[in-house]
C-alpha positions in Angstrom: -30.5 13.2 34.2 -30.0 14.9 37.6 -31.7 18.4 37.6 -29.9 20.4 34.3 -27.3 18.0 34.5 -26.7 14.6 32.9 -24.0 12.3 35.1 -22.1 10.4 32.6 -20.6 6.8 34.3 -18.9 4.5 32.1 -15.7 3.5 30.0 -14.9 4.2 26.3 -12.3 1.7 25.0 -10.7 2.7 21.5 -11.8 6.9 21.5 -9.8 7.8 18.3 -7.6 10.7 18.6 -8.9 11.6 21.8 -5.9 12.9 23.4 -5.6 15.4 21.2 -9.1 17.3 21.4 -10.8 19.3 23.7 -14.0 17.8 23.9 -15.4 14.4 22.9 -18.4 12.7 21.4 -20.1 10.9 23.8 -22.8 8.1 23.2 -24.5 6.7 26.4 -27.5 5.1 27.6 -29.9 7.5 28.6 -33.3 5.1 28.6 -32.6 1.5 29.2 -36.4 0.3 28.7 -36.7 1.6 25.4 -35.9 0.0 22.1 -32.6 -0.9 21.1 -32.7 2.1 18.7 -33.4 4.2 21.0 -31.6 3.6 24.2 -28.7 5.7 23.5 -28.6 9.4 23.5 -24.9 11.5 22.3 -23.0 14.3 23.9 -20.5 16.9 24.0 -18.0 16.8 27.3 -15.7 18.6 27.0 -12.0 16.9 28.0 -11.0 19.3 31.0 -14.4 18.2 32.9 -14.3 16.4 36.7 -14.3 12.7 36.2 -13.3 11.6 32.8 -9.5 9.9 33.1 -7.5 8.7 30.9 -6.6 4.9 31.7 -4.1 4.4 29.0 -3.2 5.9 25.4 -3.4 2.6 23.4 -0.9 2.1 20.3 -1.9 0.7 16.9 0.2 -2.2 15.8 1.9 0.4 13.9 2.3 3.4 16.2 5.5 3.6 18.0 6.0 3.2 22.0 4.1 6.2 23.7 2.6 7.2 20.7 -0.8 6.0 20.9 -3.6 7.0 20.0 -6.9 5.3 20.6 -7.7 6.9 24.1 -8.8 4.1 26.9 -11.2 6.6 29.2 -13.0 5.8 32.2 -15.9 8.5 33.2 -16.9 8.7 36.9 -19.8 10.9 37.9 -18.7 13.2 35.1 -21.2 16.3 34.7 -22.2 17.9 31.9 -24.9 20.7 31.0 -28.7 19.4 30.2 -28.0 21.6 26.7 -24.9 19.2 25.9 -27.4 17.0 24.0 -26.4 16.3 20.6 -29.4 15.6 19.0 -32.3 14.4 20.2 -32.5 12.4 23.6 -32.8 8.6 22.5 -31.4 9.7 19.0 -28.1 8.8 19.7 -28.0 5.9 17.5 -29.9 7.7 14.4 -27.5 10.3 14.6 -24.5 8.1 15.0 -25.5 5.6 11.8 -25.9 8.9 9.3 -22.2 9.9 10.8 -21.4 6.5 9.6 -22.7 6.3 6.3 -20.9 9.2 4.7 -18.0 7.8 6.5 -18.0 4.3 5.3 -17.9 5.5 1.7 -15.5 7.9 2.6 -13.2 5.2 3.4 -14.1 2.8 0.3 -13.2 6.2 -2.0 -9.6 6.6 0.0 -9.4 2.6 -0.8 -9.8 3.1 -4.2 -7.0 5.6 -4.4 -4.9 3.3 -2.1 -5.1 0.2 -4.1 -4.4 2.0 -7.6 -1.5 3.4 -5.9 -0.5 0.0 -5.4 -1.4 -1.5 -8.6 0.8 1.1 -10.5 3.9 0.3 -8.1 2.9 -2.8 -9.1 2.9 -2.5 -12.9 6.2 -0.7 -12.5 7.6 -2.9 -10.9 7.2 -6.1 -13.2 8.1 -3.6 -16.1 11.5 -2.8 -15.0 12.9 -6.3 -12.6 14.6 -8.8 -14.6 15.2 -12.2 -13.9 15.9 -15.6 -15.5 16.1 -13.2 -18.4 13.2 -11.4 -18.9 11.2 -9.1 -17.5 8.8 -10.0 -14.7 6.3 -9.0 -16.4 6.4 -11.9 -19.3 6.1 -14.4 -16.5 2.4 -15.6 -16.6 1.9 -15.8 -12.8 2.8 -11.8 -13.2 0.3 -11.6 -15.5 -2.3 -13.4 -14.0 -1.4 -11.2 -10.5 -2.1 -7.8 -13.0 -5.4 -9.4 -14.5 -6.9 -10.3 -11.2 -5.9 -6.9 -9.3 -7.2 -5.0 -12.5 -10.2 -6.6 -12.5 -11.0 -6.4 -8.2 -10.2 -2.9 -8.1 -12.5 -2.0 -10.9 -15.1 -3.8 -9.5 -14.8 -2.4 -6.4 -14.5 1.1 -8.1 -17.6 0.6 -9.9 -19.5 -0.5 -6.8 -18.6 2.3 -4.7 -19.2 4.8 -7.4 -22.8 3.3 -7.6 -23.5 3.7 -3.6 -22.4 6.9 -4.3 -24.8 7.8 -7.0 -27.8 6.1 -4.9 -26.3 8.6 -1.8 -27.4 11.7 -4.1 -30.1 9.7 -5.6 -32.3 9.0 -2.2 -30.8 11.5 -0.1 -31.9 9.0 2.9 -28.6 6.6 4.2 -31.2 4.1 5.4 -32.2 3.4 2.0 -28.9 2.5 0.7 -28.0 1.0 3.9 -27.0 -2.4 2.1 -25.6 -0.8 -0.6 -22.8 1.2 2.2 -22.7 -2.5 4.1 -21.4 -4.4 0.5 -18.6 -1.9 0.4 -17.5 -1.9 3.5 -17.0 -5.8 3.8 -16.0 -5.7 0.5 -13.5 -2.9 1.5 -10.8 -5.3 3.4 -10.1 -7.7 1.0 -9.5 -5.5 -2.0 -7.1 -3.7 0.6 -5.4 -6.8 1.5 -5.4 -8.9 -1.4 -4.1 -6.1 -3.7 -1.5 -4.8 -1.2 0.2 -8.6 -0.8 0.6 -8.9 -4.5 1.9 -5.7 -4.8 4.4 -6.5 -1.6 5.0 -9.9 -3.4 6.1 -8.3 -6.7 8.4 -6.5 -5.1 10.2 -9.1 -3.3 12.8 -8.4 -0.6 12.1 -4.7 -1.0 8.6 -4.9 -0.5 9.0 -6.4 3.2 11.5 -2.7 3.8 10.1 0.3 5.2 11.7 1.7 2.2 8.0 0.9 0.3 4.8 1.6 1.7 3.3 -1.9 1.8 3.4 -2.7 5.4 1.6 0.5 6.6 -0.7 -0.4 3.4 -1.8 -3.9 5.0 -2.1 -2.4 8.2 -4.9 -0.3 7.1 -6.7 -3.1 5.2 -7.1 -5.0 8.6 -7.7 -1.4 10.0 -11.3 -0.8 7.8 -11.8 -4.2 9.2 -12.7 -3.3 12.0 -13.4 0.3 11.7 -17.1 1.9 11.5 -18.3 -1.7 12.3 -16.9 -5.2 11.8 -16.9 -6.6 8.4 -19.0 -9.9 9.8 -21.7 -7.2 10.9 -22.0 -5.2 7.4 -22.4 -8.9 5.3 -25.4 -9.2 8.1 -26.4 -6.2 7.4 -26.4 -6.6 3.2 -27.9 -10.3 3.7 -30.6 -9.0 5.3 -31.5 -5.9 2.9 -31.3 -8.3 0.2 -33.6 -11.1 1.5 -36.1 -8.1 2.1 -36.6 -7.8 -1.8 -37.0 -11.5 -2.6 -39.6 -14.0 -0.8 -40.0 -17.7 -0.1 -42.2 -19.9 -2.5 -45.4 -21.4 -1.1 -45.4 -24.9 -2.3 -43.3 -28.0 -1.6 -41.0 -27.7 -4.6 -38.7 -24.2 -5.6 -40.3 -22.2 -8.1 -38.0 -22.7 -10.6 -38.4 -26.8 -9.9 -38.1 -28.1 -14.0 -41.3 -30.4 -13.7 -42.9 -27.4 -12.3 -41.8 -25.3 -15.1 -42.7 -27.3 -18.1 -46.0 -28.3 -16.5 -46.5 -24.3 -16.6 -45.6 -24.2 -20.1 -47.6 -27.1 -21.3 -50.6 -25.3 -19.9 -50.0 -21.9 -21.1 -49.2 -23.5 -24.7 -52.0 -26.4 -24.6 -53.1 -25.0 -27.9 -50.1 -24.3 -29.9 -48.8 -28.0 -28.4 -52.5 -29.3 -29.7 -51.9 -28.8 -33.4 -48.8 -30.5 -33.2 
């Protein structure tokens, strides 16, 4: 901070969309000493100010030459007003994780809708192609390819309508923190995993850009990465679930059979007495 001004020095790899809008979301360190939590602070600069350049216009493995779209920016002395505080300074992070939250389920609910696209190409498909003289779909690999994608993207439906439910429930995302990390590492591999059987099913067609399958698989590997890596979220769920559990205090697990039946021999010395 430098009077009413805050001086902004830094680079932003990966600023989605960026060349496109006239001011971007900014989150810097304002307060190095503090906690981790709250070391960051989140502004508004608008894109016509001194000092921000663009290094490069990166393209997705999908986006054609010159196309890109995750802006590469460098920001040298840029200056913007004291009142461009979004938020509360130090609150970058808080604000940035609520941002999140609705997002992550936003993209498990357009990945629901993704993979039953898929699954009904997919169910089409083996209906109508015939080879060796039947119908794909009387093959039992087929079948066992319908069974499994039935029963992940029901699961996964089911899981995201629950996070969804404790959303309105708690009205607080750092309660159902966990809950938002499960679907989003569970997220990729429903993507994936449904899209290749799908692709597979399909055969030579399926590798055309005639189907969607390729831009499909591109976006499983893309909510990946996206709103946090998918290493970092099972972390995250790992840790909110040991929170509600604890360790035993002896030498032996609590559930250890000699322990058990010693337990029970005491709390049923009488019955076991008459015997």
């Amino acid at each position: 901070l430098d009077g009413d001004e805050w001086v902004i020095n830094g680079e932003k790899w990966f600023s989605s969309n960026a060349r496109f809008a006239s001011f971007l979301i900014v989150v810097a360190v304002t307060d190095p000493d503090a906690s981790p939590y709250r070391q960051q602070s989140m502004f508004i600069v608008p894109t016509d100010t001194p000092g921000i350049r663009f290094i490069r216009h990166v393209e997705l493995i999908d986006e054609d030459a010159g196309q890109g779209t995750e802006g590469y920016i460098a920001y040298e002395n840029v200056r913007v007003p004291r009142t461009n505080l979004l938020g509360a300074q130090g609150g970058g992070f808080e604000v940035a994780q609520v941002r999140l939250g609705g997002g992550r389920i936003h993209h498990a609910m357009r990945t629901v809708g993704l993979v039953k696209w898929a699954f009904d190409m997919m169910c089409e498909r083996v209906l109508s192609r015939f080879t060796q003289g039947e119908i794909l779909a009387r093959k039992q690999l087929v079948q066992e390819a319908i069974a499994d994608t039935w029963i992940q993207i029901e699961q996964f439906r089911l899981l995201v309508l629950r996070t969804a439910w404790l959303i309105d429930e708690r009205q607080d995302y750092r309660q159902v923190r966990g809950d938002i990390a499960a679907i989003k590492a569970a997220m990729p591999k429903v993507m994936l995993d449904v899209t290749s059987r799908a692709l597979q099913l399909h055969g030579s067609l399926g590798l055309t850009k005639e189907m969607p399958f390729f831009d499909m698989l591109v976006a499983g590997y893309t909510v990946g990465l996206a709103d946090g890596p998918t290493e970092v979220h099972k972390v995250t769920l790992a840790r909110e679930v040991l929170k509600r559990h604890k360790p035993t205090d002896g030498l032996f697990p609590t559930n250890h059979l000699i322990a058990l039946e010693e337990q029970a021999r005491e709390r049923y010395a009488d019955v076991l007495a008459d015997l």
